[in-house]
Biopython code that builds the backbone (N, CA, C, O; Angstrom):
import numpy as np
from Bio.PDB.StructureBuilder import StructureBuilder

atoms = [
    (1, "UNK", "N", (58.929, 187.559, 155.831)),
    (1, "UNK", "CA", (60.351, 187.348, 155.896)),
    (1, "UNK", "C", (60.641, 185.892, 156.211)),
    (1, "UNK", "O", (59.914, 185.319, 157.022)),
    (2, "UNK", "N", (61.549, 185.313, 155.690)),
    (2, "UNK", "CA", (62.142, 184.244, 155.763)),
    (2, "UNK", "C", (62.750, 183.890, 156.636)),
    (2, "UNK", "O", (63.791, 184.543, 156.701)),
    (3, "UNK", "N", (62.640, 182.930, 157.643)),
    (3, "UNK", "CA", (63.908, 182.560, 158.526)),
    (3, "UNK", "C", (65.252, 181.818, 158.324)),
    (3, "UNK", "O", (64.987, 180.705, 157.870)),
    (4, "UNK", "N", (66.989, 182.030, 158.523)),
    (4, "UNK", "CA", (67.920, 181.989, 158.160)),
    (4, "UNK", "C", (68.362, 181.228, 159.112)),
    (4, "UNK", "O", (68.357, 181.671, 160.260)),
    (5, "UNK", "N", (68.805, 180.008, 158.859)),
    (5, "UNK", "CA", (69.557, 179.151, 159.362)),
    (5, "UNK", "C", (71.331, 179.501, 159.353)),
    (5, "UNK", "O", (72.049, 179.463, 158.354)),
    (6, "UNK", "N", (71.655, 179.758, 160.427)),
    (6, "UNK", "CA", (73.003, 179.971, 159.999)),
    (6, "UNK", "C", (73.740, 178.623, 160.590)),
    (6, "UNK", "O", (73.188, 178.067, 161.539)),
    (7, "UNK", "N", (74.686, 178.198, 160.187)),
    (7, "UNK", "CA", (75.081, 177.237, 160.736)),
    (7, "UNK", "C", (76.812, 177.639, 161.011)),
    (7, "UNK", "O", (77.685, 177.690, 160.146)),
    (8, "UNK", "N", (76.960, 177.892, 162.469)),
    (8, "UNK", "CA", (78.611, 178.300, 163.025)),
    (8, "UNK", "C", (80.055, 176.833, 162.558)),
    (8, "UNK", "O", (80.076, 175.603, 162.599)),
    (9, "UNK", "N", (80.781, 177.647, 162.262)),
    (9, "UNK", "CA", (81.868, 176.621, 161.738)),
    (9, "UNK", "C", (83.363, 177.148, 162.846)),
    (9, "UNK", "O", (84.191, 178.046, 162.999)),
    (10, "UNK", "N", (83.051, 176.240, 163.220)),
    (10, "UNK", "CA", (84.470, 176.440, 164.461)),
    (10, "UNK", "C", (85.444, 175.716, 164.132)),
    (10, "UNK", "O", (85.464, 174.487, 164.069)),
    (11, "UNK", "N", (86.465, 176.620, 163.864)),
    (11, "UNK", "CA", (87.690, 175.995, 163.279)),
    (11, "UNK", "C", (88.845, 175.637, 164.677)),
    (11, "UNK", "O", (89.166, 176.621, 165.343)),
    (12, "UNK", "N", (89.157, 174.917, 164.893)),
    (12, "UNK", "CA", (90.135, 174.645, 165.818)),
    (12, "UNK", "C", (91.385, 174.639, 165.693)),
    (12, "UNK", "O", (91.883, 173.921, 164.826)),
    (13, "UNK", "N", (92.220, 175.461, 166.554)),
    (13, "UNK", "CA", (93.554, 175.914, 166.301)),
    (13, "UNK", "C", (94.218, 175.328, 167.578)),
    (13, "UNK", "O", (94.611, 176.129, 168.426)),
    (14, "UNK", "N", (94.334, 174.332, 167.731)),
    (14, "UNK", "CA", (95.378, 173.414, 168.704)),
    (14, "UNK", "C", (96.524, 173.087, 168.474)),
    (14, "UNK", "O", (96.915, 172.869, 167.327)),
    (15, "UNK", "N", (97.509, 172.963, 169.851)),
    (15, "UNK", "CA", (98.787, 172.493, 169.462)),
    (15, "UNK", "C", (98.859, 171.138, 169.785)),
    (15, "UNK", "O", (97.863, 170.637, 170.307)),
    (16, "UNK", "N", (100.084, 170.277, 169.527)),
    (16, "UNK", "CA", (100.137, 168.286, 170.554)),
    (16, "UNK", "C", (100.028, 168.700, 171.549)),
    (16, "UNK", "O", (99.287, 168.093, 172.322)),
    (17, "UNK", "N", (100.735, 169.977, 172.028)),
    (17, "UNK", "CA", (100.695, 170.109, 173.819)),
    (17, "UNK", "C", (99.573, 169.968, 174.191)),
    (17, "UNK", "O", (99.329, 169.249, 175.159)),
    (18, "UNK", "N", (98.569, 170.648, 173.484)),
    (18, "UNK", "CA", (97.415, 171.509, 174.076)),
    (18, "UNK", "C", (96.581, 170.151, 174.347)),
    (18, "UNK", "O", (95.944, 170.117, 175.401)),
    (19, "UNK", "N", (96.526, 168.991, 173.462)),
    (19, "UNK", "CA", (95.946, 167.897, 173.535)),
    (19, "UNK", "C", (96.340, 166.889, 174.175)),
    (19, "UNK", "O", (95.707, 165.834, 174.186)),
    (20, "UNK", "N", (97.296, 167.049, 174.716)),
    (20, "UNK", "CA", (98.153, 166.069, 175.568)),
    (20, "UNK", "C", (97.360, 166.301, 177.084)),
    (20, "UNK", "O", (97.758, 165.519, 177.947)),
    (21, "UNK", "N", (96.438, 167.139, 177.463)),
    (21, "UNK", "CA", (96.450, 167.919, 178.658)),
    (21, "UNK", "C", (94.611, 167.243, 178.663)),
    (21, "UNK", "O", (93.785, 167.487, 179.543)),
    (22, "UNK", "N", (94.468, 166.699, 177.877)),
    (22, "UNK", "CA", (92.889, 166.637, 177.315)),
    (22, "UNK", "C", (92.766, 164.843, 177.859)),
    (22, "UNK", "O", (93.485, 163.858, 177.693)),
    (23, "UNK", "N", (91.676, 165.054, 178.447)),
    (23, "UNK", "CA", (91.006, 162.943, 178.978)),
    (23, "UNK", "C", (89.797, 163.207, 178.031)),
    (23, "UNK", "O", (89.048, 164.183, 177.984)),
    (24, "UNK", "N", (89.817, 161.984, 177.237)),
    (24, "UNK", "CA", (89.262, 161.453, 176.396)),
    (24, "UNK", "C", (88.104, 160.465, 177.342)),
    (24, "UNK", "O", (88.198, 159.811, 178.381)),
    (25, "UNK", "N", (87.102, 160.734, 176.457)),
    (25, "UNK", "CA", (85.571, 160.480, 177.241)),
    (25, "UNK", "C", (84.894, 159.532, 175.974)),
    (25, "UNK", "O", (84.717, 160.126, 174.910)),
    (26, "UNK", "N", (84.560, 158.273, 176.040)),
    (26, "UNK", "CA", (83.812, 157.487, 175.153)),
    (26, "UNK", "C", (82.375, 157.552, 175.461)),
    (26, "UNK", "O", (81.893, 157.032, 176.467)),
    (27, "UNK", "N", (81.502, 158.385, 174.322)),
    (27, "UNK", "CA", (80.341, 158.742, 174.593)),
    (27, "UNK", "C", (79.305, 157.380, 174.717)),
    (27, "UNK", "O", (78.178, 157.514, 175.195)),
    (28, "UNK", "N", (79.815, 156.049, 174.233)),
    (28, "UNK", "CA", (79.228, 155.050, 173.949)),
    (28, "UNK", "C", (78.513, 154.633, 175.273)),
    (28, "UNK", "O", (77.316, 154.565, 175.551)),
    (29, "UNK", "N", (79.772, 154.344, 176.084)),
    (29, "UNK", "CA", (79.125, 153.742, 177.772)),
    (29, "UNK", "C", (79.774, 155.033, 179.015)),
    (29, "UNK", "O", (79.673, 154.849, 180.227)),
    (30, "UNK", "N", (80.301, 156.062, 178.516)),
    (30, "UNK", "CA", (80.985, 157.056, 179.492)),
    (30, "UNK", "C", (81.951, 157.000, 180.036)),
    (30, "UNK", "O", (82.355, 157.892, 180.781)),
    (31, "UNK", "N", (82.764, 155.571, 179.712)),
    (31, "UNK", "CA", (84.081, 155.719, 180.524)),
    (31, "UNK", "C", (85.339, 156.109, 179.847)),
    (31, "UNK", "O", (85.740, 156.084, 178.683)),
    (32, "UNK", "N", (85.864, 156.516, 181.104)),
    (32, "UNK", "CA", (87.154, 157.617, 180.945)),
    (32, "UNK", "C", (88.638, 156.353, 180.538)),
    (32, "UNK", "O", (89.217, 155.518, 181.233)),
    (33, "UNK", "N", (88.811, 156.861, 178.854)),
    (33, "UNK", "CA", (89.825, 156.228, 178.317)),
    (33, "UNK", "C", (91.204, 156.808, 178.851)),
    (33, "UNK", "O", (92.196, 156.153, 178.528)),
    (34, "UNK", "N", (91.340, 157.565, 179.366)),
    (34, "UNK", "CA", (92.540, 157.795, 179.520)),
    (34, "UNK", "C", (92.939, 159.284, 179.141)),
    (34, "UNK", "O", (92.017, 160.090, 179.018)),
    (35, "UNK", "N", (94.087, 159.656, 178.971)),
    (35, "UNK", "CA", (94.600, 161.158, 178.311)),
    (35, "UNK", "C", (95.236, 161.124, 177.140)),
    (35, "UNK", "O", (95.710, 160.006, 176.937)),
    (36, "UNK", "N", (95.419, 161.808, 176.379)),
    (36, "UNK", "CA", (96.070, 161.736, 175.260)),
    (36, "UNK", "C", (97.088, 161.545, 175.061)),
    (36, "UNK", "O", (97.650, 162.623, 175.253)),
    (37, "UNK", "N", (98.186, 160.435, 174.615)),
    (37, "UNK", "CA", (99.627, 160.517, 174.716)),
    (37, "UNK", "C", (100.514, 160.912, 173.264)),
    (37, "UNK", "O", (101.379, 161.787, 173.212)),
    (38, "UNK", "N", (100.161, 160.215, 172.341)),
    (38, "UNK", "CA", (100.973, 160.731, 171.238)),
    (38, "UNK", "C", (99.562, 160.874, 169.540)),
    (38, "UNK", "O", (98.385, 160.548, 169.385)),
    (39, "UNK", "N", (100.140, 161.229, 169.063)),
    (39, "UNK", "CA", (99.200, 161.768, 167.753)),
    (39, "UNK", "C", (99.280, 160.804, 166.810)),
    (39, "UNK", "O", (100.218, 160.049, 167.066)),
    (40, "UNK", "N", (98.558, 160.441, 165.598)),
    (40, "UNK", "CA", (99.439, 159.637, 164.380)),
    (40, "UNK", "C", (99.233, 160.582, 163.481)),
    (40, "UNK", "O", (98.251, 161.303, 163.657)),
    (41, "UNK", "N", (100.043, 160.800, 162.375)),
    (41, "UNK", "CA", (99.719, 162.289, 161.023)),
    (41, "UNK", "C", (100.121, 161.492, 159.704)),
    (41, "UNK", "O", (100.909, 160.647, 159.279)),
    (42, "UNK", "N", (99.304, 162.126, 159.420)),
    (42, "UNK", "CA", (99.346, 161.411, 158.005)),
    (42, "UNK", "C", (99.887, 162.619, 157.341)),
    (42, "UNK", "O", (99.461, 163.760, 157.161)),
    (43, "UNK", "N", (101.305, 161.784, 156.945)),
    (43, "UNK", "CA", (102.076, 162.680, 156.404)),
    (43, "UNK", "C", (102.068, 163.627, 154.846)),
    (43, "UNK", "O", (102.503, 164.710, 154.454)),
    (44, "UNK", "N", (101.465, 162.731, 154.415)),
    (44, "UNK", "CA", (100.748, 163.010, 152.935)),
    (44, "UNK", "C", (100.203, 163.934, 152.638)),
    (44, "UNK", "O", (100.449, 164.669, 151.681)),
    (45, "UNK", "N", (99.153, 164.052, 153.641)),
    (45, "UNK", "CA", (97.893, 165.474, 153.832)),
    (45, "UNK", "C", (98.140, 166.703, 155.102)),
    (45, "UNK", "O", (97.581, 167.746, 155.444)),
    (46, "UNK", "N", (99.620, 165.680, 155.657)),
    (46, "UNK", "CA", (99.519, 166.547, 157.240)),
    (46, "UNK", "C", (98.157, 166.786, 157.578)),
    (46, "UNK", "O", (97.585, 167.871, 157.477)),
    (47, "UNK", "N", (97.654, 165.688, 157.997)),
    (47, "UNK", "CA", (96.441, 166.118, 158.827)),
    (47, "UNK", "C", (96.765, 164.806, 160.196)),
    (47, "UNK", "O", (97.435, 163.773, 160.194)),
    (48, "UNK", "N", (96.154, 165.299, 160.959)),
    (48, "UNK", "CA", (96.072, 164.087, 161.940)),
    (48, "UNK", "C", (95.171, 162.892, 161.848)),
    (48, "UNK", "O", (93.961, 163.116, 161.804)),
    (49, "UNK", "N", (95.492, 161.956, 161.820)),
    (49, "UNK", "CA", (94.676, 160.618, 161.777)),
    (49, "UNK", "C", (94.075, 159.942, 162.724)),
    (49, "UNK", "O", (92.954, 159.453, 162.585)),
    (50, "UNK", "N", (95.072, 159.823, 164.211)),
    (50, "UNK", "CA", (94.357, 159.557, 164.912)),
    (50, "UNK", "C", (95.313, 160.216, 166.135)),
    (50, "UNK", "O", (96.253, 161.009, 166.182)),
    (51, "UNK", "N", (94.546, 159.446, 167.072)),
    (51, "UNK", "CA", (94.877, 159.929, 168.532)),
    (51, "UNK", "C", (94.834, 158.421, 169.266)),
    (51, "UNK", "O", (93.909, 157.613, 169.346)),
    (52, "UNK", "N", (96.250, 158.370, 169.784)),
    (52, "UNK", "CA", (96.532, 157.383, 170.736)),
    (52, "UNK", "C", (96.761, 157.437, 172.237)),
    (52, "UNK", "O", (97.603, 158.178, 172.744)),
    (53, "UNK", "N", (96.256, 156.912, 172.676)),
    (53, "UNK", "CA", (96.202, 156.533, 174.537)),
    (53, "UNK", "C", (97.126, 155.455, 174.760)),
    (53, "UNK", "O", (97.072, 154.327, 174.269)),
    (54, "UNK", "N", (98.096, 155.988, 175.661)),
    (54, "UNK", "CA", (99.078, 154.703, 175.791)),
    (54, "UNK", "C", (98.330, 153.330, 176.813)),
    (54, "UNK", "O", (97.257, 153.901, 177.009)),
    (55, "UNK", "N", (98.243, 152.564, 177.235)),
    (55, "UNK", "CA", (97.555, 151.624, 177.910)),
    (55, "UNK", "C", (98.549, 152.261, 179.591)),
    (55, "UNK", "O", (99.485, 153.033, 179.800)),
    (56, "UNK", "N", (97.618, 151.358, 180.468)),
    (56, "UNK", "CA", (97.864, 151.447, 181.407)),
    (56, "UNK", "C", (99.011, 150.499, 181.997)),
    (56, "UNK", "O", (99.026, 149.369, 181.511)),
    (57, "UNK", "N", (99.938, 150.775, 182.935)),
    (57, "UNK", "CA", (101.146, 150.271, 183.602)),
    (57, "UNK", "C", (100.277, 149.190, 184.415)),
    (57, "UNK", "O", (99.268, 149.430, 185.079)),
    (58, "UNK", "N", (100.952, 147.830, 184.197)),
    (58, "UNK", "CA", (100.840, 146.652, 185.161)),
    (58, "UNK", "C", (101.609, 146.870, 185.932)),
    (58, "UNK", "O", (102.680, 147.186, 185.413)),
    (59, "UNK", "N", (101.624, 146.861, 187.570)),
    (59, "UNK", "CA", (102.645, 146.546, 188.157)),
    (59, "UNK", "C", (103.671, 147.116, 188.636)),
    (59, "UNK", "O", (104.737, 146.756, 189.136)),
    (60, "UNK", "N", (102.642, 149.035, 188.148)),
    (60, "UNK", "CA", (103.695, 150.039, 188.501)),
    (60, "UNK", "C", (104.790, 149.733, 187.392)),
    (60, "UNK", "O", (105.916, 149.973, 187.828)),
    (61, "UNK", "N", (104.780, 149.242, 185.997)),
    (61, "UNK", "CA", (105.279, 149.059, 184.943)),
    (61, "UNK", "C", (106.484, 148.107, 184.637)),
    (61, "UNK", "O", (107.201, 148.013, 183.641)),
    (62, "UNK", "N", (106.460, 147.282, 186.092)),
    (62, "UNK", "CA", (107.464, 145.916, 185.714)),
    (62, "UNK", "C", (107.014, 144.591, 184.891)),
    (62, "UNK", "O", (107.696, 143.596, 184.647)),
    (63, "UNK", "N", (105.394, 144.922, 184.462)),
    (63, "UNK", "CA", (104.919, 143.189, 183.990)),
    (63, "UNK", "C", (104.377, 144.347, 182.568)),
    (63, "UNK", "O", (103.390, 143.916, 181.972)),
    (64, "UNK", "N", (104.937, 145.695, 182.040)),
    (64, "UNK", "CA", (104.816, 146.095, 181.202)),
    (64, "UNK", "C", (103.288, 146.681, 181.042)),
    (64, "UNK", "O", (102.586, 146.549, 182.045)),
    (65, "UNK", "N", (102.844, 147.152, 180.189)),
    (65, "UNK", "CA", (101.908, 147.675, 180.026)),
    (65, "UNK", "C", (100.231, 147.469, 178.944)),
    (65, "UNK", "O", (100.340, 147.712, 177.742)),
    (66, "UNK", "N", (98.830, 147.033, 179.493)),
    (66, "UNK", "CA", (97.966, 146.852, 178.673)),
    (66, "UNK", "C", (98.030, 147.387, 177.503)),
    (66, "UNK", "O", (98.716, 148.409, 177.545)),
    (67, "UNK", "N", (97.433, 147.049, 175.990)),
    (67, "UNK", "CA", (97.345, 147.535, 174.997)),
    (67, "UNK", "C", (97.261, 149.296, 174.871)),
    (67, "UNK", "O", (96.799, 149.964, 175.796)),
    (68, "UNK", "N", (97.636, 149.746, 173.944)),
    (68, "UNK", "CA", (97.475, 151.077, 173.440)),
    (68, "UNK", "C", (96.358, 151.116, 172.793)),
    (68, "UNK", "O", (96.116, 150.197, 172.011)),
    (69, "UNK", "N", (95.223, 152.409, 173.005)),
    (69, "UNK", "CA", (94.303, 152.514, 172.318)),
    (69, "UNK", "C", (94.385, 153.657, 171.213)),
    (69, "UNK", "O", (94.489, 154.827, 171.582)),
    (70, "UNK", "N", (94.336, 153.317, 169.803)),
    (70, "UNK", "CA", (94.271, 154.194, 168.898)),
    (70, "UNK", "C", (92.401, 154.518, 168.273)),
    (70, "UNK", "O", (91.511, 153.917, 167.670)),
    (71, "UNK", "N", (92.644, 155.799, 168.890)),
    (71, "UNK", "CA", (91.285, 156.346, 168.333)),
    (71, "UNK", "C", (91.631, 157.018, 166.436)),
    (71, "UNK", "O", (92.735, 157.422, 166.070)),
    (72, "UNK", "N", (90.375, 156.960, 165.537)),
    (72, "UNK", "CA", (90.832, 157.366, 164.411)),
    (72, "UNK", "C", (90.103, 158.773, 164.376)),
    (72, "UNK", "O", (89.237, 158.872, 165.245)),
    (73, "UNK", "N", (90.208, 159.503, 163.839)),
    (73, "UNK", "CA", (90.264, 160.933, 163.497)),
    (73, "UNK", "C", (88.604, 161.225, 163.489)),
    (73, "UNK", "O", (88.083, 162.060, 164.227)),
    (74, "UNK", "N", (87.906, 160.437, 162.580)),
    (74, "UNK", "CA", (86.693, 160.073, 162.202)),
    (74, "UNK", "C", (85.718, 160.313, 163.603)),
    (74, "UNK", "O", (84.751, 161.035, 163.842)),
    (75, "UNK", "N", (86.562, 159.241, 164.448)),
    (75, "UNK", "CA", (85.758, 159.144, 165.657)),
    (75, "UNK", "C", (85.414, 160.072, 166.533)),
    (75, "UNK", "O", (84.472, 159.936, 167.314)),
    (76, "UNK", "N", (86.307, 161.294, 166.452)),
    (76, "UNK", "CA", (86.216, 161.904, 167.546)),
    (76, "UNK", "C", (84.827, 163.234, 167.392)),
    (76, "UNK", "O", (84.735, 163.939, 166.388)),
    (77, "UNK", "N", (83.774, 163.354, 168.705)),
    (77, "UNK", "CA", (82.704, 164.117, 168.029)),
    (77, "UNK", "C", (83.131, 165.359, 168.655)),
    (77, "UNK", "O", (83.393, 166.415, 168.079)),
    (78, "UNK", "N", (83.168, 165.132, 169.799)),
    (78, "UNK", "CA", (83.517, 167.181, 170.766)),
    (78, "UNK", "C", (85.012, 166.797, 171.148)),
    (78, "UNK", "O", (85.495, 165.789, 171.663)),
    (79, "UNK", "N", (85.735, 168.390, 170.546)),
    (79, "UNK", "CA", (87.189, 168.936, 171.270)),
    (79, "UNK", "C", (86.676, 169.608, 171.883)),
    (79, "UNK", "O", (86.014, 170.479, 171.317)),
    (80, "UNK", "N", (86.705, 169.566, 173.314)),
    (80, "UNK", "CA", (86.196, 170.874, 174.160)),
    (80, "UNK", "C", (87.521, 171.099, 175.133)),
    (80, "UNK", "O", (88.472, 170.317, 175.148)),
    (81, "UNK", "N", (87.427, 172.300, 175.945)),
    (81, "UNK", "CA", (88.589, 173.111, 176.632)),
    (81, "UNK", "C", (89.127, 171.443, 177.423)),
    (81, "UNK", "O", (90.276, 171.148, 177.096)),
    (82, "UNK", "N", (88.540, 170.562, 178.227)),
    (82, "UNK", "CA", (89.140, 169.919, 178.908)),
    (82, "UNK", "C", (89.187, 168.259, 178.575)),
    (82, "UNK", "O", (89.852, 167.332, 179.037)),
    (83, "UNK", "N", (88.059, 168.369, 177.458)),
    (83, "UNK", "CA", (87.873, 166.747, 177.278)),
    (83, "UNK", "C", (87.453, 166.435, 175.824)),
    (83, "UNK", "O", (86.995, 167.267, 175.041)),
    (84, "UNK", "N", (87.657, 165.189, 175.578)),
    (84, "UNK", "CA", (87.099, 164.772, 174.264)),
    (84, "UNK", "C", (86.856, 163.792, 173.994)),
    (84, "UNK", "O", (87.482, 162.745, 174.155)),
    (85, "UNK", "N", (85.361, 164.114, 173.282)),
    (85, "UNK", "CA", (84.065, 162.638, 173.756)),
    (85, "UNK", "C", (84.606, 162.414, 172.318)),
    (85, "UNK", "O", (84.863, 163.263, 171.465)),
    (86, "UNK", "N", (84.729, 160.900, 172.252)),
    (86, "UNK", "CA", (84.675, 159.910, 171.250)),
    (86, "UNK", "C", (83.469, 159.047, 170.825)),
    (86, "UNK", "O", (82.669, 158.892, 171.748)),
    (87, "UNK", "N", (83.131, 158.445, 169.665)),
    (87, "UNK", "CA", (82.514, 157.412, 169.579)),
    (87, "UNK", "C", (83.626, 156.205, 169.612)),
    (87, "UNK", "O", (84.192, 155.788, 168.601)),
    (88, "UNK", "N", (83.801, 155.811, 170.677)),
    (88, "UNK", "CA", (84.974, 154.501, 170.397)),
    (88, "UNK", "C", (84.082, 152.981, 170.360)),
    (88, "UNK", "O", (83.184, 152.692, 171.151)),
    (89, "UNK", "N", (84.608, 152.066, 169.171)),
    (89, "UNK", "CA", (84.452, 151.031, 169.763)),
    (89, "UNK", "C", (85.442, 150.056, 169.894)),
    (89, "UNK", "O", (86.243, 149.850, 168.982)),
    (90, "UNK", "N", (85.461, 149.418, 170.981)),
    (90, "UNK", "CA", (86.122, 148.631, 171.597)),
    (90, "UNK", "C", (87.285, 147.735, 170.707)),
    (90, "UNK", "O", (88.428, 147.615, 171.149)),
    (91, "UNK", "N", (86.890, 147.152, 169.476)),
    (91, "UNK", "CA", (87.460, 146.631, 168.682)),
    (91, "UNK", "C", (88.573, 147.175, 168.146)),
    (91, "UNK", "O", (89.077, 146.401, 167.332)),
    (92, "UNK", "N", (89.037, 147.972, 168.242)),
    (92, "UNK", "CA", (90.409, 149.089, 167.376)),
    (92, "UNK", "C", (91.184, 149.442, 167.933)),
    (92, "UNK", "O", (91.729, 150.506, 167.639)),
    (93, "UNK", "N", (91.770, 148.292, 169.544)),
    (93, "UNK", "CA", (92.653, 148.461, 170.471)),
    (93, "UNK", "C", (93.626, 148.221, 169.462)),
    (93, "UNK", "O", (93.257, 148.094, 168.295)),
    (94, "UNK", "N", (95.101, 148.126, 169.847)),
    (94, "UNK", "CA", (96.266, 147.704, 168.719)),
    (94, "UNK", "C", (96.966, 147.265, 169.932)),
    (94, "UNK", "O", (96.898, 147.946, 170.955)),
    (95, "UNK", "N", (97.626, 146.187, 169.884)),
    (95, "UNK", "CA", (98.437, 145.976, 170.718)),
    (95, "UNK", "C", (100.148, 146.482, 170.741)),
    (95, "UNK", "O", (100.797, 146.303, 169.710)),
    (96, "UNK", "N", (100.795, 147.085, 171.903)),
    (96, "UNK", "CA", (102.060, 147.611, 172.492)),
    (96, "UNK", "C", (103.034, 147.109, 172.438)),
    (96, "UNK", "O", (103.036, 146.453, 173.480)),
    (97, "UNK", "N", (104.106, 146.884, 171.858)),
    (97, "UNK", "CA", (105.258, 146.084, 172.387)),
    (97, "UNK", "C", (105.150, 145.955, 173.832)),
    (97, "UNK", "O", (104.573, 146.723, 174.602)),
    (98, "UNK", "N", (105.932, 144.626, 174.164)),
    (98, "UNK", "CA", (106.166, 144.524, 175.240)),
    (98, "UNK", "C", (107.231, 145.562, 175.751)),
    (98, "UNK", "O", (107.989, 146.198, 175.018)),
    (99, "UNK", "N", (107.149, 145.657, 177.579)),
    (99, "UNK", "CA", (107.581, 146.600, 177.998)),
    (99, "UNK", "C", (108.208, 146.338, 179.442)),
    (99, "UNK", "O", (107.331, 146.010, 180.241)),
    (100, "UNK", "N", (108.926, 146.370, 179.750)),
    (100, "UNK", "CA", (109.162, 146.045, 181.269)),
    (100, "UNK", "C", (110.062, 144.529, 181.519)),
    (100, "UNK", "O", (110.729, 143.804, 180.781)),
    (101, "UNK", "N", (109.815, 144.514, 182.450)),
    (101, "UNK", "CA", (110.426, 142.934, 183.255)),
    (101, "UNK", "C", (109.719, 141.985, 182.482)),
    (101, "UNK", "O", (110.223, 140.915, 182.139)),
    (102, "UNK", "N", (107.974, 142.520, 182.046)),
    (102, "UNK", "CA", (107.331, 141.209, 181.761)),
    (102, "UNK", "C", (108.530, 140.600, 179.858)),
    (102, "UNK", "O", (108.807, 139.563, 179.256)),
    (103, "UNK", "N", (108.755, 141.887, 179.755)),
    (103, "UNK", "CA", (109.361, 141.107, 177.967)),
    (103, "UNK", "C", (110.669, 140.998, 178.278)),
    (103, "UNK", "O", (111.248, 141.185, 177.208)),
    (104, "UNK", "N", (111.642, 140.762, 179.298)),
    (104, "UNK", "CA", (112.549, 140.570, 179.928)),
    (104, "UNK", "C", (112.413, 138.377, 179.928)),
    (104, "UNK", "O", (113.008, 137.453, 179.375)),
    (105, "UNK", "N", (111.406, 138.521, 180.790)),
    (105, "UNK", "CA", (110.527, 137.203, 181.278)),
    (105, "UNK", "C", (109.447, 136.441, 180.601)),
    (105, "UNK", "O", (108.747, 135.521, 181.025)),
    (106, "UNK", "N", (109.484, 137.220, 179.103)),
    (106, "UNK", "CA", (108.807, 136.553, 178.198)),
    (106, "UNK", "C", (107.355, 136.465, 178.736)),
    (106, "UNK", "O", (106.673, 135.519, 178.343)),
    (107, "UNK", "N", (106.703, 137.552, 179.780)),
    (107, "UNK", "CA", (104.805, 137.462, 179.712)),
    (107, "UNK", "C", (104.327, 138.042, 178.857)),
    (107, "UNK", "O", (104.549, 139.201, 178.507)),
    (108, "UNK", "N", (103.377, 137.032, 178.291)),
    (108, "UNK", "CA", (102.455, 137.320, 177.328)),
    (108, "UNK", "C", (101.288, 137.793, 177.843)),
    (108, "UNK", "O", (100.719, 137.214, 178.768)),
    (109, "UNK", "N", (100.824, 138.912, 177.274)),
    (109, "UNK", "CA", (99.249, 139.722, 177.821)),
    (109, "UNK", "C", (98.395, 138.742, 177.365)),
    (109, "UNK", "O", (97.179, 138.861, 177.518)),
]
sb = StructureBuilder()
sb.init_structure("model")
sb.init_model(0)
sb.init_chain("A")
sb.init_seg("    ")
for serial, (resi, resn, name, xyz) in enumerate(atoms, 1):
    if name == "N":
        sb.init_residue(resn, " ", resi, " ")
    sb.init_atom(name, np.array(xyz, "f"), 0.0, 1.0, " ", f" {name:<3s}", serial, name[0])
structure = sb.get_structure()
């Protein structure tokens, strides 16, 4: 008799909420990017494209806020119940409008 490789296909049925609730884990060096804040969809295919992390508040959010990190769709390897490991690299930050007192006061990040 032959042995049968089966290979399981897990389809994932998530909502934005459900991913909003999720910290994103970069499997590269292990550190914790942040939580999930808004989605990008490609409207064309309705599929999701990527997943964005808003940057972090300077200043308790008066000198506005570090870059936004957009992860792309591609990247992401495990959705699991609480977290989701990425391959991120560093290079594919996008930068935020300014935000706060600092674009009030004209600081540049």
């Amino acid at each position: 008799m032959g042995a049968f490789i089966v290979w399981e296909v897990l389809i994932l049925n998530c909502r934005i909420d459900d991913m909003r609730h999720k910290e994103v884990i970069n499997v590269k060096d292990g550190v914790r990017l942040g939580g999930v804040c808004d989605l990008e969809i490609d409207t064309e295919t309705a599929r999701v494209a990527a997943i964005v992390i808003y940057g972090r508040l300077r200043c308790f959010g008066l000198l506005g806020r570090e870059d936004d990190i957009v992860i792309r769709w591609q990247d992401i390897q495990v959705i699991g119940d609480d977290t989701i490991l990425v391959n991120y690299n560093s290079l594919c930050r996008t930068k935020g409008p300014p935000h706060g007192l600092g674009s009030i006061f004209g600081y540049k990040y």
